[in-house]
Structure formats: structure tokens, C-alpha cells
N, C-alpha and C positions, 0 to 999 in steps of 0.2 A: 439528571441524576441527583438524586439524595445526596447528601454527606458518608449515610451508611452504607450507600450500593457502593458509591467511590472507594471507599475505604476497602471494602468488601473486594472490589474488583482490582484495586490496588495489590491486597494482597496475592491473592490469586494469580496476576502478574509477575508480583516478583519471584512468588513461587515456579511458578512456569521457567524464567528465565535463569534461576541457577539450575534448572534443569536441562535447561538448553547447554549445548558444548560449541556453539556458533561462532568459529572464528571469523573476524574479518580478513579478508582477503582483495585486495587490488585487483578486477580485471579488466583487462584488455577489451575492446569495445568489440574484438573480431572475434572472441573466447564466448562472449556469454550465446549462450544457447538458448537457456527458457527467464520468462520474466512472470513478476506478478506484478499487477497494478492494481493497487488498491485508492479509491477517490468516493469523494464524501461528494454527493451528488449535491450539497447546496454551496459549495464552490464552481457548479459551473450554472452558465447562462444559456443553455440549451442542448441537446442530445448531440447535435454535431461535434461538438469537442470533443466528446468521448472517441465519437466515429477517426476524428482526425488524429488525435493521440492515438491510436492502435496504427492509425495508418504511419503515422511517424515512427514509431516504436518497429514496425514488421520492415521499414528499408534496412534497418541492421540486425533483428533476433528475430531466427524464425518460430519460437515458441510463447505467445502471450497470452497469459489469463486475465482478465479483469473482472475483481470484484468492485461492483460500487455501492456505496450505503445511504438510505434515504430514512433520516429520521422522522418517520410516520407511517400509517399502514396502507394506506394508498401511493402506489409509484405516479411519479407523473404521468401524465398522459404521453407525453412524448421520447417517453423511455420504454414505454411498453413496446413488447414484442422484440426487443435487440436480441442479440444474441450472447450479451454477456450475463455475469451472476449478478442478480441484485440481493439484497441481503435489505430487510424494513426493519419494525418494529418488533413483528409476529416472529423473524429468526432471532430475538435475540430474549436470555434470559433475563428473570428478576437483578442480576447483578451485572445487566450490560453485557454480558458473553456472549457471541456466536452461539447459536446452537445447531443451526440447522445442518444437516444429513449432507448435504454435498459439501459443507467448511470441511469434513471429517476427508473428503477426499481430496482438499487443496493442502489439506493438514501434511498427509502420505506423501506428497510431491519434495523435490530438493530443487528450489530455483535457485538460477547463479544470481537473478538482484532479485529485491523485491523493492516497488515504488511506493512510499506513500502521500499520495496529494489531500492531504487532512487539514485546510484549513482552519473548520470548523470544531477541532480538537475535539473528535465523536471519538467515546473510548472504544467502541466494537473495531473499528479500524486500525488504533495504536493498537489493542490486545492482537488483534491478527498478525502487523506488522513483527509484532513481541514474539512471536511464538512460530511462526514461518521458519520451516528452514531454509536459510540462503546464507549464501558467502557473502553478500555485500546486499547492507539496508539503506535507499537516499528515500529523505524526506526533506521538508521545509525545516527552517531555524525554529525551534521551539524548546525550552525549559522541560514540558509534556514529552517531549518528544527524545530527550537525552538517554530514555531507558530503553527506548522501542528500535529504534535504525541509529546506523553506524556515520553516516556520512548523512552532514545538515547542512541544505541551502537557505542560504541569507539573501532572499528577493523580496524587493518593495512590490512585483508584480505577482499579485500572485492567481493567476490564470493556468489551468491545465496544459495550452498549449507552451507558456512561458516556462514551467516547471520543465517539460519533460525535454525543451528545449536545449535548457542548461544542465541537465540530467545527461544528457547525451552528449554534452560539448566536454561537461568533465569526463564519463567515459571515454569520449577521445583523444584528450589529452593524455590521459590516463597508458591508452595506445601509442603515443606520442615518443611516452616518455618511458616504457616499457624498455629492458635490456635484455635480449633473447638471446 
């Protein structure tokens, strides 16, 4: 990205997000119903991660979407055919924004978390993250990442399967410590 699409899509962000009314909200790892997972496909080292992260994710929420982002216009070869959304180069516009036609129907959805595994600090991923409706955003520790999700993991590991690992360990705790 330029200086001027950053700035550009910067704005655009914060714009978005006082328009957003998204409180955070604590829940219970037995409450949440749908997720979004959102992953920068050059954080991971082959298509199975993906596969096993959903399968991780589906023993507690029966509802998961996963978008993942591949900055360039060829997917890998071993991502083709999945069954989740990829988002390339071709979905996104001159200032880094989503643009493609089915973002507009993850847009309409209300997930109770939304995940984002962005190592790679690709903005189409934090903008989505930014502008999702959910009651509770976790992502990794980042600076980038203070405006977009609400809850930030501090891991020296930072692997899909480790994320979504301690993702899920705070949600249970979360459960834990719940007073009903």
C-alpha cells in the first residue's frame, strides 16, 4: 500500500467505525452461536490449518464463516477448491477495501465473535475486522490492530492452530468465571 491509499483507507475506517454502535460484550463460550474467522493466508504453512481450525472452532459454535486473504491474484494451489471465502487482490479496491459482492452479505450477518488471525497486518482484513458486526473482536497484540477488535492476544507463537487455541481457552475461562 502507498502512503496515500493508507491514509485514504485509514480514513475510511475511522469513518466506518463511529458509525459502528458495537459494544463489547463478554461471552460465555456455551452462548456464542456464529463466528467469523478472518486469516491472512501468508500466516499459514499449508491448507490443513485452515481445515483444522474450523474443525477446532465447530466442537464449541455451531455457526463458522471463514474468510481468508491472499495478497495476490492467484490463490495457492492448495487452497483451491475449499469451501471457504477467499478474498485476492481482484476483491479489493484502489484504497484496500473489500469490495466483492458476497463481503456485502458477511456485512448483513451479526456474529457473536469475530476472529482475526492477521499477522501479516493486510489492511482488507483489519477494515473487515473494523466494520463486522459482533459483540466481541479477538485478534493478536498489535498497535494496527487497537482500532479494529476489542480483546488482544500477546503470543510469541503465532500459528493459526496456537491462536485459535488460546482464543478458545479465554472464552472458557470467560465461562468459568461467568455469574448466572
Amino acid at each position: 500500500m502507498t502512503v496515500l491509499q493508507t491514509f485514504i483507507g485509514n480514513y475510511i475506517l475511522k469513518n466506518k467505525r463511529r458509525e459502528s454502535d458495537n459494544a463489547l460484550r463478554l461471552l460465555p463460550i456455551d452462548r456464542i452461536k456464529s463466528i467469523c474467522l478472518l486469516v491472512d493466508l501468508k500466516g499459514l504453512k499449508n491448507h490443513r490449518e485452515l481445515i483444522e481450525a474450523e474443525q477446532k472452532l465447530k466442537q464449541y459454535i455451531p455457526n463458522i464463516d471463514i474468510i481468508a486473504y491472499h495478497n495476490g491474484k492467484d490463490l495457492p494451489q492448495d487452497f483451491t477448491g475449499m469451501k471457504y471465502f477467499f478474498l485476492d487482490n481482484r476483491d479489493i479496491s484502489l484504497v484496500h477495501i473489500p469490495k466483492a459482492k458476497k463481503i456485502s452479505e458477511f456485512l448483513e450477518k451479526t456474529y457473536d465473535v469475530v476472529m482475526l488471525f492477521n499477522p501479516g497486518q493486510e489492511f482488507p482484513l483489519n477494515y473487515l475486522s473494523a466494520v463486522f458486526n459482533s459483540k466481541l473482536k479477538i485478534g493478536l497484540n498489535s498497535s494496527i490492530n487497537a482500532h479494529c477488535i476489542d480483546f488482544q492476544l500477546l503470543m510469541k507463537n503465532e500459528q493459526l492452530s496456537h491462536f485459535i487455541d488460546v482464543a478458545l481457552n479465554y472464552l472458557k475461562q470467560i465461562n468459568q468465571n461467568q455469574v448466572l
